[in-house]
N, C-alpha and C positions, 0 to 999 in steps of 0.2 A: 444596709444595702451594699452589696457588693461594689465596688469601684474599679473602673476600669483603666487599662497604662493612662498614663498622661500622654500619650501619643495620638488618642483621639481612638475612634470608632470611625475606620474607613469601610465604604461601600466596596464593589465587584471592581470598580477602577480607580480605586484610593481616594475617593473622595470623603472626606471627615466628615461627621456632623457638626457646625457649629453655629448654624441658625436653624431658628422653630419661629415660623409664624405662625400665630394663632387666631381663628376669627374667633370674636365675642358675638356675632349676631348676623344673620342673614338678610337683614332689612336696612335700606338707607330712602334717606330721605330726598336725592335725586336719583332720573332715571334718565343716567347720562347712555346716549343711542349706542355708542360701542361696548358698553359695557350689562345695564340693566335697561334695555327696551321698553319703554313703555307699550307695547304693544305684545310684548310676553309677559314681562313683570307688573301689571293689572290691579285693578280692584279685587278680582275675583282670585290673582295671585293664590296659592297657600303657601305661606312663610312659616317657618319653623313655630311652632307654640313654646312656649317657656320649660317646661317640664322636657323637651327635647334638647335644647341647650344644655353645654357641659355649666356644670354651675361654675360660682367664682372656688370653693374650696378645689373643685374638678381638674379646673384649670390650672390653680396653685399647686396643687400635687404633681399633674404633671409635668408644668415647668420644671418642678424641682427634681423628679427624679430625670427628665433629659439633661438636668443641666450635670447630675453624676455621667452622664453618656458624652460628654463634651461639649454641651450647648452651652455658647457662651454671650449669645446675642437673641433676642427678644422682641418681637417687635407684632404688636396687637392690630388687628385689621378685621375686614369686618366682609361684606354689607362695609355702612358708617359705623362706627367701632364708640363713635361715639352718641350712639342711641341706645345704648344698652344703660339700664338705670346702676345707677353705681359704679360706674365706670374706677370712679377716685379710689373707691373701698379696691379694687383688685389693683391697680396699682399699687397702691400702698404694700397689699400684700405681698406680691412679686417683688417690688423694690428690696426689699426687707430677707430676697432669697440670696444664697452665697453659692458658689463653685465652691469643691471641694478643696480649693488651693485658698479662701477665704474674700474672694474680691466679688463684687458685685456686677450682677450680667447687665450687659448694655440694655436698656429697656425704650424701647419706641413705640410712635404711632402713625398708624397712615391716618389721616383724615381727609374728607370733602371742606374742612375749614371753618363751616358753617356755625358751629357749636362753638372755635376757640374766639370768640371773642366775651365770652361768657365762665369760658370752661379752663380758658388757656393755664392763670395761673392756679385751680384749685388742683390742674394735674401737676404743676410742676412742684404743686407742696407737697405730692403723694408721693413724690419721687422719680416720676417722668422724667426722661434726660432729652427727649429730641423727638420731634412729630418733622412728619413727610406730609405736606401738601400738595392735593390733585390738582391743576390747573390748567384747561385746556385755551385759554383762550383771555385778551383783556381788553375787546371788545364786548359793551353791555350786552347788544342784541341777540351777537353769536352763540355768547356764554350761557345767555338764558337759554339758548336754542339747542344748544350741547345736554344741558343737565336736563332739559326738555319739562322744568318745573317753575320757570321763571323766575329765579334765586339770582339775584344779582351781584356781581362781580364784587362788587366793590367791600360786600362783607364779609364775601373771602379776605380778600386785602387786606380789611380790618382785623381779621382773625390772623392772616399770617405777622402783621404787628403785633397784636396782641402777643403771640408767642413769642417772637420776638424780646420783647419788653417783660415776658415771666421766667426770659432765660432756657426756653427750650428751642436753643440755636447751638450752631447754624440751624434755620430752617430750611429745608433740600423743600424743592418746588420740584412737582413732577408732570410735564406735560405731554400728552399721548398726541404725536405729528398725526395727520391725516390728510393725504394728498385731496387737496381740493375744500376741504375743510377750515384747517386754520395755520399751512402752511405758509402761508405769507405774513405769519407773524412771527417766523420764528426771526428775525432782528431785535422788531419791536420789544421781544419778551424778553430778549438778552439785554438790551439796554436797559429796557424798564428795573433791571434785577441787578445791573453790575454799579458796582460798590456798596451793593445795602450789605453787603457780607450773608446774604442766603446762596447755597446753591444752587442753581437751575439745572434740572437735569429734563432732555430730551429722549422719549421713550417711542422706539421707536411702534407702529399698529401690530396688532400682535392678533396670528389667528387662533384664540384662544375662546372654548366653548360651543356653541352653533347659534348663538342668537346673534352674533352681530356684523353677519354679512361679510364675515372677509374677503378682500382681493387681494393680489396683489400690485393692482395699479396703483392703488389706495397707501403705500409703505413711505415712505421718507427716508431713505436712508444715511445713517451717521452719519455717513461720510459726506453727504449731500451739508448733514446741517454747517457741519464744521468747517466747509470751502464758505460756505457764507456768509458766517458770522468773519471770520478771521479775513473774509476780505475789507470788513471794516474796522472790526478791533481785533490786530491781529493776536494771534495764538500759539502756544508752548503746550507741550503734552506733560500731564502729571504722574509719576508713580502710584500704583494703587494702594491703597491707605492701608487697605489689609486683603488676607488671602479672601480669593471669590466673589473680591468686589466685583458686582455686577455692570457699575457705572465707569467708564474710561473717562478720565477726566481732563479736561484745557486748563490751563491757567493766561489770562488776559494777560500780555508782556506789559501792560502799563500800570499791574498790580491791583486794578479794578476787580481782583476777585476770580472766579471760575465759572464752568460751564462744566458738566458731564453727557455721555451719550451714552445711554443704551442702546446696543444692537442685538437684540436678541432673535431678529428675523436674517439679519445682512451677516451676522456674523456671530454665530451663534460659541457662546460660553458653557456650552455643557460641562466640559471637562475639568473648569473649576469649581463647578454647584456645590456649596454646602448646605442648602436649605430645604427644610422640609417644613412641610405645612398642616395644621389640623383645621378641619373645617369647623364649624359653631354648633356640630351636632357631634363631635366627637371621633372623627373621620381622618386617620393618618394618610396625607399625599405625598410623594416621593419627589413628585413635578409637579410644575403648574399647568403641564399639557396631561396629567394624568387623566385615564380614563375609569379606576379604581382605586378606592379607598382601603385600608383597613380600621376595622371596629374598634375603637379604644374605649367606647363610652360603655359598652357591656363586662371591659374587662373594669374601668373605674367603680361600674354600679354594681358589681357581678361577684364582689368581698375580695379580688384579687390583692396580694399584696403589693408593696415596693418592688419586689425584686422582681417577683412575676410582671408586673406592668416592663419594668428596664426590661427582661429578655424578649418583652413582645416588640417593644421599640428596636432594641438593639437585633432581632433575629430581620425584622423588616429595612432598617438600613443596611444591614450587610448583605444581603439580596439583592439590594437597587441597581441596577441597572440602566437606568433611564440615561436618554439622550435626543430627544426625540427632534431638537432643533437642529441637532448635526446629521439627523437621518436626514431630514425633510432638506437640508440643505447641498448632502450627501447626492441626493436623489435626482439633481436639476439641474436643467442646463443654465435656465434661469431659477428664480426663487419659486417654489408654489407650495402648495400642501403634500401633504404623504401621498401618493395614488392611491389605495385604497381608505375609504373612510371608514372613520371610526370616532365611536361618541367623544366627547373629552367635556371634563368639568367645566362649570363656568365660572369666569373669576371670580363674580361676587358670591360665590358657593364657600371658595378657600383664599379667598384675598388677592391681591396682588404680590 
């Protein structure tokens, strides 16, 4: 397969490719309200069938030939990413992939937690380097009321130890603010987290897909979190770890560790995105506000080669275009949505 400069494959406004999220699965096991409603996502639901899913070999091929395109960071999502049967066997095989310069891509996971207290160290023997933790809340009652499946807090907890303790650390906690919801926890969550050596990262509500009622009364903004926290333990700003990091990071002056904020509503980071997303049926996203996909799964099933898959990849990033958080922020006096609407994916479609 061809290989391209080591300069990277930049988009229409230089943006490189060097992240690929991938879901394994459109199904999870809660139906947390901002995200997978239970009142859209159902019994009667239709979830993808198996035969619709990119397989593990699908998935392995593709990593490898983005990673000749400059993808140098990996990171599995779902649905839960970890309901998918064999989760270990594709890891291992990803793990086991090289950039053409001979180093090994960063490989992660998002998870709801639920699974790593069972699961934590057979990933970290696959080769797993680092799982992302959802967690909105560490109140019992709330949590349960959040996932809306009554799954208890506390075996999250267990599972973020467990990782923990199988070396897939730091663990990064990621919790979604929600005005009126569980806003009045973001101290509590900071304290609960500082000195274990996990990251905490605050994200801020995102209007992402049409099931989960956006407002924008409903946002938190960074900047809100960060006056708060630091007026009890105060705060230092971090440099970003690497390019496109999404997370702006604190560091606690008394060494206690950090804090990150996503502002992807308040202040949006188009202009450094390098990530692109496949969904669990074989579906290339540009964005996570995208409203279109393109088909990969017909050119994997359809005898295309190596190279042919890279031009399809690589003709769709050098097209991209996408900005859609600086539009909508572009647009307002205060914060809202685009004025005209328009469908957009839903996250547990192409991950977060």
């Amino acid at each position: 397969m061809r290989q391209l400069p080591s300069t990277g494959l930049p988009d229409r406004r230089g943006r490189e490719l060097r992240d690929l999220r991938i879901s394994v699965t459109d199904r999870c096991n809660f139906r947390c309200v901002y995200c997978m409603p239970k009142e859209i996502f159902g019994r009667d639901y239709a979830f993808f069938e198996r035969d619709e899913l990119l397989s593990f070999d699908e998935i392995v091929r593709l990593a490898r030939v983005a990673s000749g395109l400059g993808v140098r960071k990996l990171r599995l999502t779902g649905g839960e990413p970890l309901l998918r049967r064999g989760i270990e066997e594709l890891i291992s095989e990803l793990a086991a992939l090289r950039t053409p310069a001979g180093d090994p891509l960063d490989l992660a996971l998002t998870t709801n937690g639920s699974a790593l207290p069972v699961k934590a160290a057979a990933l970290k023997a696959a080769g797993l380097r680092r799982v992302t933790v959802s967690l909105d809340s560490l109140d019992d009652d709330r949590f349960q009321a959040i996932n809306d499946v009554r799954f208890p807090v506390s075996r999250v907890l267990d599972g973020i130890a467990a990782a923990a303790e199988a070396g897939l650390g730091p663990v990064k906690i990621n919790t979604v603010l929600k005005r009126g919801a569980n806003d009045d926890e973001i101290l509590a969550l900071a304290e609960h987290f500082r000195g274990t050596g996990h990251a905490l990262r605050f994200i801020e509500y995102m209007d992402v897909g049409a099931t989960n009622g956006w407002v924008l009364d409903e946002v938190v903004p960074s900047a809100e979190v960060v006056r708060r926290i630091a007026a009890v333990h105060p705060l230092e700003p971090l440099e970003p770890s690497a390019p496109g990091e999404t997370a702006r990071r604190w560091r606690y002056r008394d060494g206690a560790g950090e804090i990150g904020v996503i502002s992807s509503v308040t202040e949006a980071f188009c202009g450094s995105c390098t990530r692109a997303r496949v969904s669990a049926d074989g579906r290339l996203y540009t964005c996570l506000f995208a409203s279109e996909g393109h088909d990969l799964r017909a050119l994997l099933r359809g005898g295309a080669g190596d190279e042919e898959l890279a031009d399809a990849l690589a003709g769709v990033w050098r097209e991209r275009d996408d900005r859609y958080s600086e539009l909508r922020s572009a647009e307002r006096s205060e914060i809202r949505p685009l004025g005209t609407p328009r469908r957009r994916i839903e996250m547990s479609y192409i991950g977060g």
